[in-house]
Chimera marker file (.cmm) of the C-alpha trace (Angstrom):
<marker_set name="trace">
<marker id="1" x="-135.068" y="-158.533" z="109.136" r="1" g="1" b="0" radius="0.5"/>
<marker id="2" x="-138.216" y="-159.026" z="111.456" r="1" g="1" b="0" radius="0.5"/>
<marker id="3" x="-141.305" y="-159.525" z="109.910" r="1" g="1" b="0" radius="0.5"/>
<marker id="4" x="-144.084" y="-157.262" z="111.401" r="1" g="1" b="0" radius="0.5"/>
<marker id="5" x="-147.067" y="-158.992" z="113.116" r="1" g="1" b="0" radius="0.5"/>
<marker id="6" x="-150.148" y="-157.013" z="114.234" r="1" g="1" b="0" radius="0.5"/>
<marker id="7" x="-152.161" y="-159.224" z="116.988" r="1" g="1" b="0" radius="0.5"/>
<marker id="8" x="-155.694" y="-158.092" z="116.896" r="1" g="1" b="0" radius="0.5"/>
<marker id="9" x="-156.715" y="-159.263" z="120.467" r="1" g="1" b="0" radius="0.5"/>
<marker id="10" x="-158.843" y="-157.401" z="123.335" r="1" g="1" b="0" radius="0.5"/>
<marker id="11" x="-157.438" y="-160.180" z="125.868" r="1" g="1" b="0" radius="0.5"/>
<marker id="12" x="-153.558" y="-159.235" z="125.174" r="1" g="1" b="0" radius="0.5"/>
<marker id="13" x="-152.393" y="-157.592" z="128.416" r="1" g="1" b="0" radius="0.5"/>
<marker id="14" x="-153.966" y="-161.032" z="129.754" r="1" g="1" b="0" radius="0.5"/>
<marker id="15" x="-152.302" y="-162.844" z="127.455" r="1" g="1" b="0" radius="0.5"/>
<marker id="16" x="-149.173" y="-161.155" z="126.852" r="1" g="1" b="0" radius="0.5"/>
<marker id="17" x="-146.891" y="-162.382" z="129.058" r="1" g="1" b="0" radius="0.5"/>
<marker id="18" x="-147.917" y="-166.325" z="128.362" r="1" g="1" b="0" radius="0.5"/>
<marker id="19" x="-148.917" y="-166.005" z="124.113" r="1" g="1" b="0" radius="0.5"/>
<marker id="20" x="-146.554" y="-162.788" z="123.474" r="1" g="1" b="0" radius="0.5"/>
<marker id="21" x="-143.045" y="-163.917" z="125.673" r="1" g="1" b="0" radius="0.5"/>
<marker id="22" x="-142.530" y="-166.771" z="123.155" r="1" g="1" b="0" radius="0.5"/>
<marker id="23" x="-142.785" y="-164.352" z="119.692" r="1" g="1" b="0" radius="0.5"/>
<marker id="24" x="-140.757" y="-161.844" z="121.671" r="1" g="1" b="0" radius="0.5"/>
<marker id="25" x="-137.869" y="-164.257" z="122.834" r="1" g="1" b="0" radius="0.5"/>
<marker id="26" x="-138.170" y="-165.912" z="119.536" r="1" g="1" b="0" radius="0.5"/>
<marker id="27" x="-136.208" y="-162.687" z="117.718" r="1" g="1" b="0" radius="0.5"/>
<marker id="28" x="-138.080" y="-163.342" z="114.621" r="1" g="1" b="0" radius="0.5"/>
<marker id="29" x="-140.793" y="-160.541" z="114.800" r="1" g="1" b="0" radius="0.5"/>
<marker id="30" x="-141.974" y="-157.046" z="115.786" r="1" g="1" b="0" radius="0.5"/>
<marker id="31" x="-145.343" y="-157.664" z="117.823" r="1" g="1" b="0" radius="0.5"/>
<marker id="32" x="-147.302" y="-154.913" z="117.757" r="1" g="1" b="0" radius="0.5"/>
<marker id="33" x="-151.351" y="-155.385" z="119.332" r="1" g="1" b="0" radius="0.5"/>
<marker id="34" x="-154.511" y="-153.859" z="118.778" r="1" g="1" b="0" radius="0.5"/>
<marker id="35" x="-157.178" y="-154.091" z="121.519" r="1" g="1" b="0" radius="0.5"/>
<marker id="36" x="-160.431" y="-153.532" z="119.559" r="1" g="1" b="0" radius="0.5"/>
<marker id="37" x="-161.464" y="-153.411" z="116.110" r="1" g="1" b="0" radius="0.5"/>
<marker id="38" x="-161.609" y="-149.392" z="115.530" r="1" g="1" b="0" radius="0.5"/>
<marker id="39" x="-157.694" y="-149.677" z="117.099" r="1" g="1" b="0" radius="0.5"/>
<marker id="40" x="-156.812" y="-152.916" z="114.287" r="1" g="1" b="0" radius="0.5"/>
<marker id="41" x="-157.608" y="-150.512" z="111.356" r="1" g="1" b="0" radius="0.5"/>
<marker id="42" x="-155.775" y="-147.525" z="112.635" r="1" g="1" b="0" radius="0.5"/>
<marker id="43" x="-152.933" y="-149.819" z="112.430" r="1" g="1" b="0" radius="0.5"/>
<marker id="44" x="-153.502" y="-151.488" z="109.145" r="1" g="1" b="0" radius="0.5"/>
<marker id="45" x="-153.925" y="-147.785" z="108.118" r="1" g="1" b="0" radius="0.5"/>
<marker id="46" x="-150.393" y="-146.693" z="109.668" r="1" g="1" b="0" radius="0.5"/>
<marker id="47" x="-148.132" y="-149.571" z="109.298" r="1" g="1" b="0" radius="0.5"/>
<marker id="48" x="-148.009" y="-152.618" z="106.564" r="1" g="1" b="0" radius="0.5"/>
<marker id="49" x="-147.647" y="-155.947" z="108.274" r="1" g="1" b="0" radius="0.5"/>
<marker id="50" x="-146.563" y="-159.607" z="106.837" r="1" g="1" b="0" radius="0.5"/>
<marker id="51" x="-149.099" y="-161.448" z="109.698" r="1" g="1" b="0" radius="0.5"/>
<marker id="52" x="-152.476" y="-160.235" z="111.122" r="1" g="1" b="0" radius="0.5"/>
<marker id="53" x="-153.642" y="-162.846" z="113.757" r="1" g="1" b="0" radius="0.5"/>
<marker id="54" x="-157.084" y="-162.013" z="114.376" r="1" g="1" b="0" radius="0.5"/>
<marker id="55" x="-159.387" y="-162.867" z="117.348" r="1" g="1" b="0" radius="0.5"/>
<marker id="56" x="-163.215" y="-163.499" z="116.538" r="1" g="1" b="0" radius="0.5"/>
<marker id="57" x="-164.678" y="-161.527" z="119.355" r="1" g="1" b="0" radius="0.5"/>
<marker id="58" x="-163.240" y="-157.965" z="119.949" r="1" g="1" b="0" radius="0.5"/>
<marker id="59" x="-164.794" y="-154.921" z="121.019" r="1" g="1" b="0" radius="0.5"/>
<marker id="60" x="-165.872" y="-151.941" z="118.339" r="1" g="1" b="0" radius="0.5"/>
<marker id="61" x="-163.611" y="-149.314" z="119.467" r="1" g="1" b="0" radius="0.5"/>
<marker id="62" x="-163.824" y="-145.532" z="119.040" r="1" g="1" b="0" radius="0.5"/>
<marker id="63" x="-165.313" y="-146.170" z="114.886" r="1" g="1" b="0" radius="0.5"/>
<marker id="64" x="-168.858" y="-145.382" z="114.309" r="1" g="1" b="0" radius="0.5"/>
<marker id="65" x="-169.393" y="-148.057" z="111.446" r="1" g="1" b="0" radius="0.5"/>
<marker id="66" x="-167.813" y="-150.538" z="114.128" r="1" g="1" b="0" radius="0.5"/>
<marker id="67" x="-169.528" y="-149.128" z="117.323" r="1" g="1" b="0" radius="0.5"/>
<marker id="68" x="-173.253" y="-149.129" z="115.006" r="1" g="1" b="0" radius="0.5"/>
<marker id="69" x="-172.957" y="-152.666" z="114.711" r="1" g="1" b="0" radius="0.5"/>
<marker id="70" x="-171.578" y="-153.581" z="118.212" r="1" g="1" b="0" radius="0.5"/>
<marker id="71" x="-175.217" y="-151.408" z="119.614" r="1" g="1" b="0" radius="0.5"/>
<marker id="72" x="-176.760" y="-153.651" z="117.068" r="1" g="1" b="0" radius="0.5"/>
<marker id="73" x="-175.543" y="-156.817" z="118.087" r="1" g="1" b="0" radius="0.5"/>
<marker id="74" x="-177.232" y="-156.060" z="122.082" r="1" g="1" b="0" radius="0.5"/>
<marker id="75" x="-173.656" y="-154.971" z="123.304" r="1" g="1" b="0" radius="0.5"/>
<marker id="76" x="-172.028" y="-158.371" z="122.984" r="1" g="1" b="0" radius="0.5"/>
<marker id="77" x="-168.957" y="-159.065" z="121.556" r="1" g="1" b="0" radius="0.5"/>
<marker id="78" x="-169.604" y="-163.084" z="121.589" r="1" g="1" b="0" radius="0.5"/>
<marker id="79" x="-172.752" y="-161.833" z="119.232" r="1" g="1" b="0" radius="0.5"/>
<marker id="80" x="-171.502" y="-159.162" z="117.073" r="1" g="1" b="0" radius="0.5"/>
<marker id="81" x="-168.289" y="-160.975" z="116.272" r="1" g="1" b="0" radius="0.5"/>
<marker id="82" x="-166.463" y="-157.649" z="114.808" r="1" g="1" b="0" radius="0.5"/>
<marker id="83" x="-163.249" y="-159.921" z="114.055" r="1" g="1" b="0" radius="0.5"/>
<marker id="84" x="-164.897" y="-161.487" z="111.853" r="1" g="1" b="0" radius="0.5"/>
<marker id="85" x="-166.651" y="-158.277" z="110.345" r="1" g="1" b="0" radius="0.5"/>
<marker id="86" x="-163.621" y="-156.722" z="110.580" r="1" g="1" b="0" radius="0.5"/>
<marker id="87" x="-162.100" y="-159.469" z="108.257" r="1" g="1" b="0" radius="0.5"/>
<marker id="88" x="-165.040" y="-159.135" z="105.749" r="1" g="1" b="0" radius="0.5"/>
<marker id="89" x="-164.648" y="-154.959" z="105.406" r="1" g="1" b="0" radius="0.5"/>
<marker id="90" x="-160.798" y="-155.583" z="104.647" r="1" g="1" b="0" radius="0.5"/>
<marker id="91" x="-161.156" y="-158.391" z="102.731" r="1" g="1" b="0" radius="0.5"/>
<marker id="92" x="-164.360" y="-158.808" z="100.637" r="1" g="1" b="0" radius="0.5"/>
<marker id="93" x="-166.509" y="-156.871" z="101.907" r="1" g="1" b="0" radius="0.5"/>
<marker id="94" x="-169.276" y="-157.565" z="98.966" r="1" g="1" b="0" radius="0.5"/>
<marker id="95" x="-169.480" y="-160.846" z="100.812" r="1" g="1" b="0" radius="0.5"/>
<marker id="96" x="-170.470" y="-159.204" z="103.947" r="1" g="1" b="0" radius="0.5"/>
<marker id="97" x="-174.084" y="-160.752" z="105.105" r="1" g="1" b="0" radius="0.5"/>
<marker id="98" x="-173.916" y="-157.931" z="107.656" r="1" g="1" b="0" radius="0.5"/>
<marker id="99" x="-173.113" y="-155.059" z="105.009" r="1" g="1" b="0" radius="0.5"/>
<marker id="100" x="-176.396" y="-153.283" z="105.346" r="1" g="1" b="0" radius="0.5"/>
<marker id="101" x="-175.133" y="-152.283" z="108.914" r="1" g="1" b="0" radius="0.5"/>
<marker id="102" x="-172.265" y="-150.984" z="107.672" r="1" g="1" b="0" radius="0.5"/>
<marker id="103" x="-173.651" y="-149.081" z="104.798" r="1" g="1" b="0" radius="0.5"/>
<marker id="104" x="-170.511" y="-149.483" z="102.977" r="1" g="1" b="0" radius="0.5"/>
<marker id="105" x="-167.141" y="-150.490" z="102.911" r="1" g="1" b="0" radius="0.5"/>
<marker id="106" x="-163.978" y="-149.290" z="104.858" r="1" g="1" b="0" radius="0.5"/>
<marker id="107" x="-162.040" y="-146.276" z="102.692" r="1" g="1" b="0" radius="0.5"/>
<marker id="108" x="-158.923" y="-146.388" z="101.557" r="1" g="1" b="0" radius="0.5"/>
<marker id="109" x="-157.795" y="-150.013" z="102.196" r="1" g="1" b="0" radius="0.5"/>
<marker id="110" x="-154.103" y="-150.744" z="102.092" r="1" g="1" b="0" radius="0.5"/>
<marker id="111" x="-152.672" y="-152.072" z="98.529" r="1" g="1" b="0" radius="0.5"/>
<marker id="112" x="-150.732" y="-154.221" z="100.452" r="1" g="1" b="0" radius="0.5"/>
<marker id="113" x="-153.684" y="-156.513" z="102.491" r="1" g="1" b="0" radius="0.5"/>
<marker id="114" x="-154.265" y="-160.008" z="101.133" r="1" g="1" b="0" radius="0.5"/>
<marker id="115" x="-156.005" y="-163.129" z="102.738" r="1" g="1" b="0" radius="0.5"/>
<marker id="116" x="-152.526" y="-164.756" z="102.782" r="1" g="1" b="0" radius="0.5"/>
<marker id="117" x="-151.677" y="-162.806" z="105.610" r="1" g="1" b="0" radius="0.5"/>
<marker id="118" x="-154.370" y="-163.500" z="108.361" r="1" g="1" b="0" radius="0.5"/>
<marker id="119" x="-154.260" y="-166.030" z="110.824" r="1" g="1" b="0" radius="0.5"/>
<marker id="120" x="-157.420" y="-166.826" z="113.466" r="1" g="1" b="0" radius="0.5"/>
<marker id="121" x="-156.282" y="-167.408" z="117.375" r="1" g="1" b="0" radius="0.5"/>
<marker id="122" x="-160.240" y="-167.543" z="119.207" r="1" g="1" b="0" radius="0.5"/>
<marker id="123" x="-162.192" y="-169.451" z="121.501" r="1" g="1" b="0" radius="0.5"/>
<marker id="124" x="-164.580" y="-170.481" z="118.582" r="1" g="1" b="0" radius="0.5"/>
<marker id="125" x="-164.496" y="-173.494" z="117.510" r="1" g="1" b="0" radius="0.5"/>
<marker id="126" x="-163.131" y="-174.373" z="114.100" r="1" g="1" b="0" radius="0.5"/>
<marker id="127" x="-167.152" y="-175.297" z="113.299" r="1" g="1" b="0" radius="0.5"/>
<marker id="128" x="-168.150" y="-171.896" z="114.191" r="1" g="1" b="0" radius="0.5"/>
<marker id="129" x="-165.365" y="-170.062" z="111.997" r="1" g="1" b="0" radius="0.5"/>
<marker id="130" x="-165.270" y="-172.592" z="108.740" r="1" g="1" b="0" radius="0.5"/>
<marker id="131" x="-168.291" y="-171.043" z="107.139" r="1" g="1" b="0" radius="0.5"/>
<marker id="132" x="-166.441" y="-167.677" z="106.984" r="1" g="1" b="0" radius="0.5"/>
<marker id="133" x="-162.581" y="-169.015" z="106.794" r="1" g="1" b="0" radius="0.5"/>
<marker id="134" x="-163.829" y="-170.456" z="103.561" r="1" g="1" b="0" radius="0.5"/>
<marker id="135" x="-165.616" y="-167.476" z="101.877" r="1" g="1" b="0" radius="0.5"/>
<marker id="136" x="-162.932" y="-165.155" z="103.082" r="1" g="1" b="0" radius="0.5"/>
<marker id="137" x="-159.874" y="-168.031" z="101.524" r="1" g="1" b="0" radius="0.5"/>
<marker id="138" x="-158.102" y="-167.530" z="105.140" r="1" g="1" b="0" radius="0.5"/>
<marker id="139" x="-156.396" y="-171.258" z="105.703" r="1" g="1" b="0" radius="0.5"/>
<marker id="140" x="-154.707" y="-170.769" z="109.599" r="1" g="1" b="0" radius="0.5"/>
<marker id="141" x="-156.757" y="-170.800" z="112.465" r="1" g="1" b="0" radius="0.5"/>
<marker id="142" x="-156.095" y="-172.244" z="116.090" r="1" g="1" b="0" radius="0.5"/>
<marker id="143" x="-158.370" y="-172.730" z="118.602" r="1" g="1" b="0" radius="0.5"/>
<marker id="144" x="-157.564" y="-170.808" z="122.233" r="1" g="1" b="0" radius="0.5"/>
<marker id="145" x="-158.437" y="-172.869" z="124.766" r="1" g="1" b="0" radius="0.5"/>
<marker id="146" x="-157.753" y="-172.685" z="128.777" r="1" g="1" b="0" radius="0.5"/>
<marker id="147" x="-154.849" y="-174.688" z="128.566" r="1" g="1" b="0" radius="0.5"/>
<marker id="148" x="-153.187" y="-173.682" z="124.978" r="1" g="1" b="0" radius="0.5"/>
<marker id="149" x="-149.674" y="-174.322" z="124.715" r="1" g="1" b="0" radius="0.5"/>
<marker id="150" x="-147.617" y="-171.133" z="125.426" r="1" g="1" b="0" radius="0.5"/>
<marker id="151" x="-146.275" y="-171.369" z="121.643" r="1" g="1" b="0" radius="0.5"/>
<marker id="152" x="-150.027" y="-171.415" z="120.084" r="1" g="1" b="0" radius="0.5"/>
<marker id="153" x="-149.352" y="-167.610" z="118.914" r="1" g="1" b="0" radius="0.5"/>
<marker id="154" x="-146.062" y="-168.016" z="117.739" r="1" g="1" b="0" radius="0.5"/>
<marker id="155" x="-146.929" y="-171.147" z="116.270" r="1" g="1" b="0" radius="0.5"/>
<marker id="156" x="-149.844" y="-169.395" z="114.202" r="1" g="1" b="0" radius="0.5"/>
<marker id="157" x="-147.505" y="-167.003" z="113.049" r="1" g="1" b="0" radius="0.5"/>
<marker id="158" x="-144.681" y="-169.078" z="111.740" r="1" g="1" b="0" radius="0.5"/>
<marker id="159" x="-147.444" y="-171.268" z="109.763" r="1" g="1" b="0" radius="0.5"/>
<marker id="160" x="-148.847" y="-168.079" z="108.338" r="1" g="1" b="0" radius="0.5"/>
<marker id="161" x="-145.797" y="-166.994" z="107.075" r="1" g="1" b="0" radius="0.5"/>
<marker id="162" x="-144.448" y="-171.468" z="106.177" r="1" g="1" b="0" radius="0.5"/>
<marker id="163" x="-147.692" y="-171.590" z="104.510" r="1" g="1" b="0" radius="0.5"/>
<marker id="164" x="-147.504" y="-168.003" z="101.806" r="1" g="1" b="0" radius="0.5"/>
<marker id="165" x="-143.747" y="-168.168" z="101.532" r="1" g="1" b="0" radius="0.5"/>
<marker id="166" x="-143.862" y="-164.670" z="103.470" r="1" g="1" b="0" radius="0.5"/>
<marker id="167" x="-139.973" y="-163.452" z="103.222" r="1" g="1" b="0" radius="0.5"/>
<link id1="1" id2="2" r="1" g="1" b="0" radius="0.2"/>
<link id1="2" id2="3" r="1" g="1" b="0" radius="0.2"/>
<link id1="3" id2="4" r="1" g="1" b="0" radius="0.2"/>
<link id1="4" id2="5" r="1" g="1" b="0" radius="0.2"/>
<link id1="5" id2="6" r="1" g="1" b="0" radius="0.2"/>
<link id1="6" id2="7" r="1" g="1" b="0" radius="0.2"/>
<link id1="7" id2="8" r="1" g="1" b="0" radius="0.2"/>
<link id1="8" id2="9" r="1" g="1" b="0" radius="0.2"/>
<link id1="9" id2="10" r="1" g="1" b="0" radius="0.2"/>
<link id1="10" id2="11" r="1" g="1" b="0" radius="0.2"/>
<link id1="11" id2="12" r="1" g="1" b="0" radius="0.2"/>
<link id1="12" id2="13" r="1" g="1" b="0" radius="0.2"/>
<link id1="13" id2="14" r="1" g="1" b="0" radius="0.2"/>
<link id1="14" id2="15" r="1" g="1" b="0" radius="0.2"/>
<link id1="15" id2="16" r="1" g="1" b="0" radius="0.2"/>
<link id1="16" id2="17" r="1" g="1" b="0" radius="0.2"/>
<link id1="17" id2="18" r="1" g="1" b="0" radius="0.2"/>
<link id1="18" id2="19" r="1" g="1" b="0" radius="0.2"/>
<link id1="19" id2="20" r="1" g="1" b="0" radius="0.2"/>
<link id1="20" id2="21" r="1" g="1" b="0" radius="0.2"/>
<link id1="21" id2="22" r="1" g="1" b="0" radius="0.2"/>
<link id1="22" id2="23" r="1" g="1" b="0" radius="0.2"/>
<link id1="23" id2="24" r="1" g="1" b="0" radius="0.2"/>
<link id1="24" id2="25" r="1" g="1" b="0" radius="0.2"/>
<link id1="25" id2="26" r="1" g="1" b="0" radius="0.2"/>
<link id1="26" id2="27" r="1" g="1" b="0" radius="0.2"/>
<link id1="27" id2="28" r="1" g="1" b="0" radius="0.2"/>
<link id1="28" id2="29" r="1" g="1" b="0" radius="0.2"/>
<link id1="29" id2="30" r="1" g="1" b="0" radius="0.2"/>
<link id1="30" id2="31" r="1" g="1" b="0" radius="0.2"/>
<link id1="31" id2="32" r="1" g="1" b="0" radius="0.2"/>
<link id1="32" id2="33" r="1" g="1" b="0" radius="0.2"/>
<link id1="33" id2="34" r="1" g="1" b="0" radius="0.2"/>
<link id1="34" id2="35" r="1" g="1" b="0" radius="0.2"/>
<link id1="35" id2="36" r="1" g="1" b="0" radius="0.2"/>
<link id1="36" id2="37" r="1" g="1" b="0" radius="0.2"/>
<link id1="37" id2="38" r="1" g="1" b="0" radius="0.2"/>
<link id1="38" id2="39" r="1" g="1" b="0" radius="0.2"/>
<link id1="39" id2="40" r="1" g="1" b="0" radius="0.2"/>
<link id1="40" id2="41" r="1" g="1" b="0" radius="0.2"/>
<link id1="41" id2="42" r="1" g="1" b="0" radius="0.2"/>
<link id1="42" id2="43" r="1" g="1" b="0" radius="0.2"/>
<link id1="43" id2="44" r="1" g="1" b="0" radius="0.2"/>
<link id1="44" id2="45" r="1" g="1" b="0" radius="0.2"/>
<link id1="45" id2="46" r="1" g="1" b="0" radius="0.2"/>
<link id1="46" id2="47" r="1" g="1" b="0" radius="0.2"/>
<link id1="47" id2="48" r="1" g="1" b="0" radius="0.2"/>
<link id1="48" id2="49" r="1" g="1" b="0" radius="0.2"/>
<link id1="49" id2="50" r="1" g="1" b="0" radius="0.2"/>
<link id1="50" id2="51" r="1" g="1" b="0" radius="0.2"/>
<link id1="51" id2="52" r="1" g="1" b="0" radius="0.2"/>
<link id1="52" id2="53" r="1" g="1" b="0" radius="0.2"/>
<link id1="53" id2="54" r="1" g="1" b="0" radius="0.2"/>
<link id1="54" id2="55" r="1" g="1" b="0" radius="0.2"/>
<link id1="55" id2="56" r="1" g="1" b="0" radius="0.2"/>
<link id1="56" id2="57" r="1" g="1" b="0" radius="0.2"/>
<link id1="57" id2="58" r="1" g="1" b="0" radius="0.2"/>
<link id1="58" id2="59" r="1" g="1" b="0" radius="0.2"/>
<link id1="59" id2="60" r="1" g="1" b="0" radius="0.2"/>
<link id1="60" id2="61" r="1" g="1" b="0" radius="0.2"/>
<link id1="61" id2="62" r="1" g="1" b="0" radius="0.2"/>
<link id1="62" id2="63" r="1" g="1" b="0" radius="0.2"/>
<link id1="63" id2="64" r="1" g="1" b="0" radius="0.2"/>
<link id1="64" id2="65" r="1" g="1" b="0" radius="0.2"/>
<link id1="65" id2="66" r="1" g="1" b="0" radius="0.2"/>
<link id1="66" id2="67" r="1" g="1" b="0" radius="0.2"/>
<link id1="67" id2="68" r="1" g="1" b="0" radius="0.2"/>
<link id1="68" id2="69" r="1" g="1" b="0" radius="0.2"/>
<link id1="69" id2="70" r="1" g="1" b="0" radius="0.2"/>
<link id1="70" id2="71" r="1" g="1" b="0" radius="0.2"/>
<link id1="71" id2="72" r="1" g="1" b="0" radius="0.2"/>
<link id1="72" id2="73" r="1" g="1" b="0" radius="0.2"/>
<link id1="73" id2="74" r="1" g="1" b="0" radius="0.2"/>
<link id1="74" id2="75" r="1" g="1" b="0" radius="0.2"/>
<link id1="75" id2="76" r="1" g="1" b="0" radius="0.2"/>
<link id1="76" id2="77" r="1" g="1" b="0" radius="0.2"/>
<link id1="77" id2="78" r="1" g="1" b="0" radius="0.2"/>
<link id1="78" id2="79" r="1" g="1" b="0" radius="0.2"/>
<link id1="79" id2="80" r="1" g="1" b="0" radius="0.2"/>
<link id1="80" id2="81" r="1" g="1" b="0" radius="0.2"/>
<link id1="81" id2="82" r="1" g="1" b="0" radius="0.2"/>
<link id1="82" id2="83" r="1" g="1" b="0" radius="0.2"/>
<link id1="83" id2="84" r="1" g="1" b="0" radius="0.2"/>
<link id1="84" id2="85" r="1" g="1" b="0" radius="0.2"/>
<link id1="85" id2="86" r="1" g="1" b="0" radius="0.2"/>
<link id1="86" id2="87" r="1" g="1" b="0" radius="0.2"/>
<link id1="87" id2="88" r="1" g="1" b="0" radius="0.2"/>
<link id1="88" id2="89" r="1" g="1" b="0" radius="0.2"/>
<link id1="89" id2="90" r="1" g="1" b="0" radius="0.2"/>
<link id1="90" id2="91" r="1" g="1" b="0" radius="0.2"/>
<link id1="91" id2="92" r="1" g="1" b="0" radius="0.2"/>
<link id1="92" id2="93" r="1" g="1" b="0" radius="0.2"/>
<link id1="93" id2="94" r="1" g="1" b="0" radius="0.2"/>
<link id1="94" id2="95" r="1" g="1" b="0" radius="0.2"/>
<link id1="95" id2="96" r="1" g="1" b="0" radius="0.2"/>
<link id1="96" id2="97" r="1" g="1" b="0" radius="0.2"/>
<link id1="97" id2="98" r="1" g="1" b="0" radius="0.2"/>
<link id1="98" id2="99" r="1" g="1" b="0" radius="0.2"/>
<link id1="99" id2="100" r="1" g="1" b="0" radius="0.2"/>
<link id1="100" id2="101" r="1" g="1" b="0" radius="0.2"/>
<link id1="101" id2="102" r="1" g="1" b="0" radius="0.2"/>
<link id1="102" id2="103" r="1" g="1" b="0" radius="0.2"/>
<link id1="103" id2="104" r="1" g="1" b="0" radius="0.2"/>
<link id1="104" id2="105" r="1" g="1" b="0" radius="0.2"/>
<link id1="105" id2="106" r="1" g="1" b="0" radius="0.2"/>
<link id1="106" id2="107" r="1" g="1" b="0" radius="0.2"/>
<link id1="107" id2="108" r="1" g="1" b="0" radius="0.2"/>
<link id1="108" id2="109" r="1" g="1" b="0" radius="0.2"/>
<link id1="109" id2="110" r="1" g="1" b="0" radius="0.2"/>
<link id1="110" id2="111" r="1" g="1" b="0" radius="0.2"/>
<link id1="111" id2="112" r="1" g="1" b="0" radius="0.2"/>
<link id1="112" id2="113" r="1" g="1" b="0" radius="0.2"/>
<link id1="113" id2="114" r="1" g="1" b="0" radius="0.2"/>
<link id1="114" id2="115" r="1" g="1" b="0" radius="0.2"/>
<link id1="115" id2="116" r="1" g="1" b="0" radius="0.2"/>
<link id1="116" id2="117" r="1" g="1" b="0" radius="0.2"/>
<link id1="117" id2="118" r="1" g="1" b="0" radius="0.2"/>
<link id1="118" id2="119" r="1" g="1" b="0" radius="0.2"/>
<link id1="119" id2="120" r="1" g="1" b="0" radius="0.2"/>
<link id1="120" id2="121" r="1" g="1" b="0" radius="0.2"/>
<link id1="121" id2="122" r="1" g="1" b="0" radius="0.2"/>
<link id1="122" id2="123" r="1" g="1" b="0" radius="0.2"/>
<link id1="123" id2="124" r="1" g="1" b="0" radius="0.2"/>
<link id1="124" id2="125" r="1" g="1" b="0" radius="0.2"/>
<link id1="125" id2="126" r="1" g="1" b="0" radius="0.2"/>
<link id1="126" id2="127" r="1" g="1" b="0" radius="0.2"/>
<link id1="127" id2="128" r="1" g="1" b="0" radius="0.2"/>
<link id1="128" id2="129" r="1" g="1" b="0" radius="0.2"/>
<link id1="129" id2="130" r="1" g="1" b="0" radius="0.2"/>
<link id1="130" id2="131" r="1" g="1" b="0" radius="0.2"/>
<link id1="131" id2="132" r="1" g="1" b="0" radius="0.2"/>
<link id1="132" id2="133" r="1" g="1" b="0" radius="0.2"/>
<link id1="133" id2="134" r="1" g="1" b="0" radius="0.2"/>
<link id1="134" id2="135" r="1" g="1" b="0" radius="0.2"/>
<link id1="135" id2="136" r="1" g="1" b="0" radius="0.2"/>
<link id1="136" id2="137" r="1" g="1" b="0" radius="0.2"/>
<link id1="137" id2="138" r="1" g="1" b="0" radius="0.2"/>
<link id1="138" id2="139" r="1" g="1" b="0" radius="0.2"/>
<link id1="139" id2="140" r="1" g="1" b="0" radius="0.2"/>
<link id1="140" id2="141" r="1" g="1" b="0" radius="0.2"/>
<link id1="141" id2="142" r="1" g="1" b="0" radius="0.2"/>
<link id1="142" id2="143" r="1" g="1" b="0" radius="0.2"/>
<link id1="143" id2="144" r="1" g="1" b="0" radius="0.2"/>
<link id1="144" id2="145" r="1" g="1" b="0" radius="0.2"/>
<link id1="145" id2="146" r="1" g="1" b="0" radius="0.2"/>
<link id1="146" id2="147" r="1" g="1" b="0" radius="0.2"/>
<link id1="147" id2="148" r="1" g="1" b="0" radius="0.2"/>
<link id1="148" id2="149" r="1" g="1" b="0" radius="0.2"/>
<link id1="149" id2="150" r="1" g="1" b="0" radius="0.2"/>
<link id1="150" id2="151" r="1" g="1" b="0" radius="0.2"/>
<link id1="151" id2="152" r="1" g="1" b="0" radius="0.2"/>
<link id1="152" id2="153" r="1" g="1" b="0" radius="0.2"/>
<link id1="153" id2="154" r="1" g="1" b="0" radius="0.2"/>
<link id1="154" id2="155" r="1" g="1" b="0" radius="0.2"/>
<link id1="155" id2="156" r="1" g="1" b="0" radius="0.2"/>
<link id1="156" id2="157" r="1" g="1" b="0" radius="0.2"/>
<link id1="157" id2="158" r="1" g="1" b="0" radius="0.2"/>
<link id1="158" id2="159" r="1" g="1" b="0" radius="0.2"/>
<link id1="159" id2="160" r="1" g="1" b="0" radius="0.2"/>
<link id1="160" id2="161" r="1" g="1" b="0" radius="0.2"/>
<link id1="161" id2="162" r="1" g="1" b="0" radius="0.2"/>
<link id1="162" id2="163" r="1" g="1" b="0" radius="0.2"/>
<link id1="163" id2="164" r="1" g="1" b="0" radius="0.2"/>
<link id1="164" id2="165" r="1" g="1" b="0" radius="0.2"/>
<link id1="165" id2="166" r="1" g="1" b="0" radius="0.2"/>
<link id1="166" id2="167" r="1" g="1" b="0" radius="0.2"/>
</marker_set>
């Protein structure tokens, strides 16, 4: 049976045909994307996934709690870093330096979320991310660079699942 990946990535029509064409031809997994943050938890909401692979800087969305923070932030999603945040809410959110923004905590989060699942494909460098990789216990992460291999996202996902065992 496929595994089900959500791709949180505001780049993905750019990307799809070069990251996406390998996971797609691979067989091995239902891709589905989300292009902003307030679109990622509609989907966690909807649909339980084995892999999340999320990018670092996304736009807020439609979500007021998301959209607050983005204004807050100056408009910049290099700045306000919502994967991240978005990461935090959904996975320990009393660890959230930011959670006075928020004013509380995402409702209703899926039974089924757990920092095994989550994978990091950004432009960040691993320096910028470690920080909050190891406070949030999320072991993947590859850096996206100009001239990634084609495989980087399907690569990402197979370690996620190689690494938790994910059947």
């Amino acid at each position: 049976m496929k595994k089900k990946v959500l791709w949180i990535e505001d780049q993905a029509e750019l990307d799809l045909a070069a990251l996406a064409g390998p996971v797609y031809t691979s067989g091995e997994y239902f891709l589905d994307v989300a292009g902003d943050a307030s679109d990622a938890w509609e989907k966690i909401k909807k649909n339980e996934y084995d892999v999340i692979i999320v990018d670092i800087r996304i736009p807020p969305g439609d979500a007021e709690a998301f959209h607050k923070y983005f204004i807050v932030k100056g408009h910049n999603k290099n700045d306000a870093r919502l994967g991240i945040q978005l990461l935090y809410l959904l996975l320990c959110p009393e660890k959230n330096s930011e959670k006075d923004i928020f004013n509380r905590k995402l409702e209703n989060i899926p039974s089924w979320l757990s920092k095994e699942k989550f994978g990091i494909l950004t432009v960040e460098t691993e320096a910028d991310v470690e920080k909050d990789r190891v406070i949030l216990g999320i072991n993947t992460y590859r850096r996206k660079e100009g001239i990634s291999k084609k495989t980087i996202l399907l690569d990402l996902i197979k370690e996620v699942v190689n690494q938790n065992k994910i059947k």
